[in-house]
C-alpha positions in Angstrom: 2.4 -12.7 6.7 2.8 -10.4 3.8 0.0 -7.8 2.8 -0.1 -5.9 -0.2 -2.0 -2.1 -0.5 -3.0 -1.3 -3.8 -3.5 1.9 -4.4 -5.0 3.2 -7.5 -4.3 6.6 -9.7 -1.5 8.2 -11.0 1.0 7.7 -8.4 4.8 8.5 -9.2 7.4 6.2 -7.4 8.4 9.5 -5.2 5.3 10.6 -4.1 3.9 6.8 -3.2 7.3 6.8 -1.2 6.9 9.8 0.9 3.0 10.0 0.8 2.9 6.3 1.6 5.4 3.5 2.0 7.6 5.8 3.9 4.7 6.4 6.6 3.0 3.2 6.3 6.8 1.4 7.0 7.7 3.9 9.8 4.1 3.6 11.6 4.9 -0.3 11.6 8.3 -0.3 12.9 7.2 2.2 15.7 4.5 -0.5 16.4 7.2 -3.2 15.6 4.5 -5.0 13.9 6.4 -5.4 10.7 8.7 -3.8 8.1 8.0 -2.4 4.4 8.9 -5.3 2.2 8.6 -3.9 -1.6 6.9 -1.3 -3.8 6.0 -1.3 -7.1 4.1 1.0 -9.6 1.2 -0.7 -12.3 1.4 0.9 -15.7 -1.3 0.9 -18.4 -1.6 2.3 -21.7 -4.1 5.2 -22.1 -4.7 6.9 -25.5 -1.9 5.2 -27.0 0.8 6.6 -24.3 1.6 4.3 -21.3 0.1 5.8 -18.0 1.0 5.2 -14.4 -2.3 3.9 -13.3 -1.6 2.7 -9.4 1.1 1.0 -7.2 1.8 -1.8 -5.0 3.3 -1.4 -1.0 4.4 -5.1 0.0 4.5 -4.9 4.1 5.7 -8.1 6.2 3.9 -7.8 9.2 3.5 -10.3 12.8 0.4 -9.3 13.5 -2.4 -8.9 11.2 -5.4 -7.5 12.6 -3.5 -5.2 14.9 -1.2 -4.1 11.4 -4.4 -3.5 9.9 -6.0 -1.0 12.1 -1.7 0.9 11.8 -1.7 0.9 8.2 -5.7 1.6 7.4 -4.9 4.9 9.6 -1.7 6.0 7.9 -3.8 5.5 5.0 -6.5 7.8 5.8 -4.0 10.5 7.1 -2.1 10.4 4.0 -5.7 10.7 2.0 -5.3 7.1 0.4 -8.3 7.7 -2.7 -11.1 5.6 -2.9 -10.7 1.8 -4.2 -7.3 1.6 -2.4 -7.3 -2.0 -0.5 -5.0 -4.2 1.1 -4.4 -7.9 -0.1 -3.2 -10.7 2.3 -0.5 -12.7 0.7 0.3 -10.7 -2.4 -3.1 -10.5 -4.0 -4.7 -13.9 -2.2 -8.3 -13.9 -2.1 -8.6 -12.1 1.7 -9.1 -8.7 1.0 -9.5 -5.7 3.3 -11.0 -2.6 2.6 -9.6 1.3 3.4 
């Protein structure tokens, strides 16, 4: 099953990597409950200028609700802001929140 975590904000590619994906994919593995799968970054135009304005972490995991409680911690550690979710099935209707 893949899940997708949203996060919103001006994210660079780097910092989602080694604030995020890296410990999200890492925790996971440890757990073998999955493997990071993709990451992405949203753009948006603000003022005229395009913005970065969140990114997408694409994780293929075997075991959703134990997955969940892995990646909602990582998540909190790493100080994930507020409206950050996770999607089941690249951005299906099932939607967990932080």
């Amino acid at each position: 099953m893949d899940l997708t975590v949203h996060i919103p904000g001006n994210i660079l590619p780097v910092d989602r990597g080694r604030q995020f994906a890296d410990p999200i994919g890492a925790a996971l593995r440890s757990a073998e409950l999955g493997e990071l799968r993709d990451e992405g970054t949203q753009m948006g135009i603000d003022d005229g200028r395009f913005v970065v304005v969140g990114c997408d972490i694409v994780l293929r995991v075997t075991d959703v609700p134990r997955a969940l409680e892995v990646i909602r911690r990582v998540l909190r550690e790493a100080a994930a802001p507020a409206g950050t979710k996770i999607s089941e099935g690249g951005g299906s209707s099932v939607v967990h929140e932080l």
